[in-house]
C-alpha positions in Angstrom: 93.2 90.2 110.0 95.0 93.1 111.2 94.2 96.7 110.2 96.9 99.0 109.8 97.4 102.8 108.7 100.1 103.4 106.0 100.8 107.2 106.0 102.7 109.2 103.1 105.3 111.5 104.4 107.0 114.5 102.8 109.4 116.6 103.8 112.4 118.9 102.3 114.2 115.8 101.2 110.6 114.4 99.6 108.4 117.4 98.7 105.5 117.1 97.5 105.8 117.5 93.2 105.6 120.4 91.9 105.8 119.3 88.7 101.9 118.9 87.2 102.9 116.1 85.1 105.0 114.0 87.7 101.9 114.8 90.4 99.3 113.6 87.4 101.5 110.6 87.1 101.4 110.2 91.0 97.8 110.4 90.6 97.4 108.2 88.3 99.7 105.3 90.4 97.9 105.9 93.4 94.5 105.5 91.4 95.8 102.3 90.4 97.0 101.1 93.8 93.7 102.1 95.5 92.3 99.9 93.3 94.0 96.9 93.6 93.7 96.9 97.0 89.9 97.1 96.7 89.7 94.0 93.7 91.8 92.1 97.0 88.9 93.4 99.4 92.3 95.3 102.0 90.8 98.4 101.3 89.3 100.1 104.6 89.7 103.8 104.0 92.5 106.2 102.3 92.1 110.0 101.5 95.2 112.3 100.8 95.6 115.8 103.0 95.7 119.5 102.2 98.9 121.2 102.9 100.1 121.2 106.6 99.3 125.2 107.0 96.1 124.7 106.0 95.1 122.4 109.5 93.9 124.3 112.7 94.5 122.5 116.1 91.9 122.5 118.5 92.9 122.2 122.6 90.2 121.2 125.0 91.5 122.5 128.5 89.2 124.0 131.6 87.2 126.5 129.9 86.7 126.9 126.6 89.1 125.1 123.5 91.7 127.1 122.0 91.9 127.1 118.4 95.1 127.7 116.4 96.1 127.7 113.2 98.7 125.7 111.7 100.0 122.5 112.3 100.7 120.7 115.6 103.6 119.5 115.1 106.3 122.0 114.2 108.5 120.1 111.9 109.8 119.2 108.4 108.4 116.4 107.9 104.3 116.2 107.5 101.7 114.0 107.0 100.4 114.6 103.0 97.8 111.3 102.8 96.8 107.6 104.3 95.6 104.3 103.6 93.9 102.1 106.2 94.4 98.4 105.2 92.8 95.0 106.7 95.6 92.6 106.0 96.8 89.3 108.0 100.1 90.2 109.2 102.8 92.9 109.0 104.8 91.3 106.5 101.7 91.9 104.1 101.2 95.0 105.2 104.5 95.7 104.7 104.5 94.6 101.2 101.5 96.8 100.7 103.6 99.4 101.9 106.4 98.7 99.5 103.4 98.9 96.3 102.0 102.4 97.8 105.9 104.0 98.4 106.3 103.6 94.7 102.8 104.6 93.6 103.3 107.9 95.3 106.7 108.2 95.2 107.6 109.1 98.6 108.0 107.3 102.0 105.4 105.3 103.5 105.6 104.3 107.6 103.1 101.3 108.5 101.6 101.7 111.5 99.1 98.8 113.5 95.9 99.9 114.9 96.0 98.7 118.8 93.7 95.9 119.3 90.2 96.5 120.7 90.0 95.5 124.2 87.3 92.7 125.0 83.9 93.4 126.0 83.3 92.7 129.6 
């Protein structure tokens, strides 16, 4: 088994909803996805973010770290939430994919974690 991280993206041309009854319904989809991959036993870990102005970035250098507010990356598209899923292959993962794109309505890019490297 292979873990890999399927992230939500929004951006201008998929913002989050800012309609209360299409986010409840997102809600609600996501609910039902989360579980269904827990009743499969693919679930590692999931959480959804806070908007992208509410992060701080934190930059370790020679002295002391610089802490700014705001996102890293300056763009129009963000990160808005995650799953982390234990599945065989990226063609499952993929499907998962395909199930959590609809649930929340928005893009989903599936990422593998790099493999561990062996203990000596």
């Amino acid at each position: 088994m292979t873990q890999y991280l399927l992230s939500v993206w929004h951006s201008p041309a998929n913002p989050v909803p800012d309609d209360p009854e299409v986010m409840q319904q997102a809600f609600k989809q996501v609910d039902a996805f989360n579980a269904e991959l827990q009743a499969q036993g693919l679930w590692v870990f999931a959480g959804g973010l806070h908007a992208p102005e509410t992060a701080t970035v934190v930059r370790a250098g020679d002295g002391d770290p610089v802490i700014t507010d705001g996102p890293f990356a300056e763009t129009k598209e963000q990160l808005g939430g995650f799953w982390i899923i234990d599945v065989p292959d990226l063609d499952a993962a993929l499907a998962w994919a395909a199930k959590g794109s609809a649930a929340c309505m928005g893009p989903v890019e599936v990422r593998p974690f790099q493999d561990e490297p062996p203990s000596s």
